[in-house]
N, C-alpha and C positions, 0 to 999 in steps of 0.2 A: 557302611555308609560314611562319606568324607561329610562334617560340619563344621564351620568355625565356630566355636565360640569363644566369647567375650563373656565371662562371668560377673554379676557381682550382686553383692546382698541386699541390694534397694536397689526402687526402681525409680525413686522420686528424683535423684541426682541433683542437680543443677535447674531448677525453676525455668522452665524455656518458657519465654510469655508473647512472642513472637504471632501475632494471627490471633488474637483473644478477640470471639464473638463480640457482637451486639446482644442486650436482652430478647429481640426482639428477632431473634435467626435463632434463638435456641430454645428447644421446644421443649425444656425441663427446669430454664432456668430458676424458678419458685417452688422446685419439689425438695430439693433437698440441699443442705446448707453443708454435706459433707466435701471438704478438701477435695478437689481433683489431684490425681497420681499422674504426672508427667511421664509418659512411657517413651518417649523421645525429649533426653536433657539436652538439646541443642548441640554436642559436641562429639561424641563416639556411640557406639550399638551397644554400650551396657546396657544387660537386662535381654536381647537379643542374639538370637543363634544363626546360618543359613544352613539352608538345604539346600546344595547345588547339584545337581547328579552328573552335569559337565567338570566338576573339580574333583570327581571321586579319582580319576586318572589322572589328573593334571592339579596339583594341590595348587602350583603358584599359578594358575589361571586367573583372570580376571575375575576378581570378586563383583555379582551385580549391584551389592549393596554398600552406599559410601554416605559418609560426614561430607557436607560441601556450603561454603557459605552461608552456618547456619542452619541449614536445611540437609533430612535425609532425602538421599536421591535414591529411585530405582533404577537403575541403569538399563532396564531392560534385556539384557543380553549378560552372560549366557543364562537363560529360565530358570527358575529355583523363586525360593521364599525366603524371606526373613520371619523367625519364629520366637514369640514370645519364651522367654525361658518360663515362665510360672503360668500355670493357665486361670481361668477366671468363670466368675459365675455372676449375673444380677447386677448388670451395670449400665452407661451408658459411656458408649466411645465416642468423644467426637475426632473426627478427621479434617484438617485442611489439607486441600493437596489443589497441583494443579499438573496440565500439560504445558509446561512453557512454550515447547518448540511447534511441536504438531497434536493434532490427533493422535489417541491411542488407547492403551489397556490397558491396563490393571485390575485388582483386585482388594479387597479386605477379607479373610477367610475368619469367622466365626467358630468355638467350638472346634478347632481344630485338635488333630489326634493324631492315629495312627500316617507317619510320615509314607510317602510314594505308593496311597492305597489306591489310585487311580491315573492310567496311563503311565506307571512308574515313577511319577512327579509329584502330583498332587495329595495336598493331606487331606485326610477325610474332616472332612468340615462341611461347612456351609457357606458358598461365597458372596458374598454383596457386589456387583458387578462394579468397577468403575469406569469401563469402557466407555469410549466418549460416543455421547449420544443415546448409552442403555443406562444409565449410573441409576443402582439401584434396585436394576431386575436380581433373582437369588439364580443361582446357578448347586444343583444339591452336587454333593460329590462323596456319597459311599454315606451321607445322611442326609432324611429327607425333611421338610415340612409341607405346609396346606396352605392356602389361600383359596377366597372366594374367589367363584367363578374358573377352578381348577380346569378346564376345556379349555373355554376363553385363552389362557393365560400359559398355558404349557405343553395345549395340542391332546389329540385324541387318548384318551384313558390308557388302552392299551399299548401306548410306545412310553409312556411314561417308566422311570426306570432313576438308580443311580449310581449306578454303573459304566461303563465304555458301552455307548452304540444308543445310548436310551435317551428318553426324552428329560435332561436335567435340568435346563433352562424357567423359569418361571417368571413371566415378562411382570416390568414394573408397573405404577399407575400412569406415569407420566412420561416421556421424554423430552418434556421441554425444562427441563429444572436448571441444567447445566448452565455455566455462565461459557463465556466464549475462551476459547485456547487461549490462554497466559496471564485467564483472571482464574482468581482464587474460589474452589469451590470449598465448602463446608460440607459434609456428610455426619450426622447423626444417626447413631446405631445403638439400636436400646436391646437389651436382651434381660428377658424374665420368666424363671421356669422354661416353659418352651414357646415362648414364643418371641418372636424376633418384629421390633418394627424398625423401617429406615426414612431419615427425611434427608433431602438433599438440598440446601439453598432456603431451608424453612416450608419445604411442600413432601406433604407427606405423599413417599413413591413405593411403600411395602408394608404389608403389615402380614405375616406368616405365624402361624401356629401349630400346635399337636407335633412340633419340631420332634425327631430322634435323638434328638443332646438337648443338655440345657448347660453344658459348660465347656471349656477346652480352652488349649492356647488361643492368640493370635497371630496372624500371619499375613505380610503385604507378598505382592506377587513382583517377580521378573519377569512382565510377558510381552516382551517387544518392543516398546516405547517407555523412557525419557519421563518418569514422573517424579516431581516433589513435594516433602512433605513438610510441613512447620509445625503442626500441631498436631501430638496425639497423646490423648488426653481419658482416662479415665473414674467415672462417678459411682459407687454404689449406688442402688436404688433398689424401693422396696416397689413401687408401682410404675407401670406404663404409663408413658405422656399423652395427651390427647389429641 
């Protein structure tokens, strides 16, 4: 497996303060007075790895993951992940990110692990979709969890799966959460024991449990489209926000 990485022994780096919430968009703001860990220092992928399976042939290929203006960009092209060097447990991420140009997709993977355990690409995690228009639905990938109303929300029992061919998808509460293509969305991602809740723009759009993991790296995705990011940030926490 070709990976770049960029090693180093902290992940706090450089204080990126670029995109710092309002109290009243963040849905933890009063639980807990611990430091947030800047996992993106505004200026190189220290602290982060990629998975490209386009560059395992072609080393000086275009990397999708770059420093630009401040901001990490997903270039989209060619597919792979950016992957936390350290993995994590009992936190809460928040994400700014937006689509400048157009519509399009991405992801945040959760509890990530075993690297290309699905369709030879994908790490087995948990995804938080950030597909414009779905931002927030879970997509399982080689782990699963539960939500109410599991029918409803994923399709008939028996196609459910998480695997290649199966039912992985698990729709959000909302899709009107999203701000418009080239404003800034905020995504909030709490995870605790096993269970994972997401708010996107301050509305809560997931809340999943009985998860198969309750820890692992993280990982943003290269899947097509042009995303950037300014803020990612993470909180320990002993409880779920409300």
């Amino acid at each position: 497996m070709h990976s770049t990485a960029i090693r180093t022994s902290t992940l706090l780096g450089t204080l990126f303060l670029l995109g710092m919430a309002q109290a009243n968009e963040n849905p933890q703001a009063t639980q807990t007075d611990k430091s947030p860990q800047y996992l993106w220092n505004g200026h190189d992928l220290s602290g982060w790895h990629m998975d490209v399976p386009a560059l395992d042939n072609d080393p000086a290929g275009t990397q999708p993951f770059i420093a630009r203006n401040g901001m990490l960009v997903s270039l989209g092209t060619p597919a792979g992940h950016l992957i936390s060097d350290r993995s994590f447990k009992n936190y809460r991420l928040e994400v700014e990110y937006r689509f400048a140009a157009k519509p399009g997709n991405c992801g945040v993977l959760v509890h990530a692990s075993t690297p290309r355990a699905l369709y030879k690409m994908f790490p087995q995690s948990l995804e938080v979709q950030m597909d414009h228009g779905n931002a927030g639905d879970f997509w399982c990938i080689v782990e699963d969890i539960q939500v109410p109303n599991m029918v409803q929300r994923r399709g008939p029992k028996d196609k459910w799966g998480i695997t290649e061919g199966k039912a992985r998808r698990i729709r959000n509460l909302t899709d009107d959460s999203e701000k418009l293509v080239g404003e800034w969305n905020r995504m909030v991602i709490e995870c605790l024991g096993n269970e994972v809740k997401v708010w996107v723009n301050g509305d809560l759009v997931n809340h999943g449990f009985d998860g198969t993991a309750d820890h692992g790296q993280l990982a943003l995705q290269a899947e097509g489209s042009e995303v950037e990011f300014r803020r990612l940030a993470l909180i320990p926490i002993t409880r779920l926000s409300d």
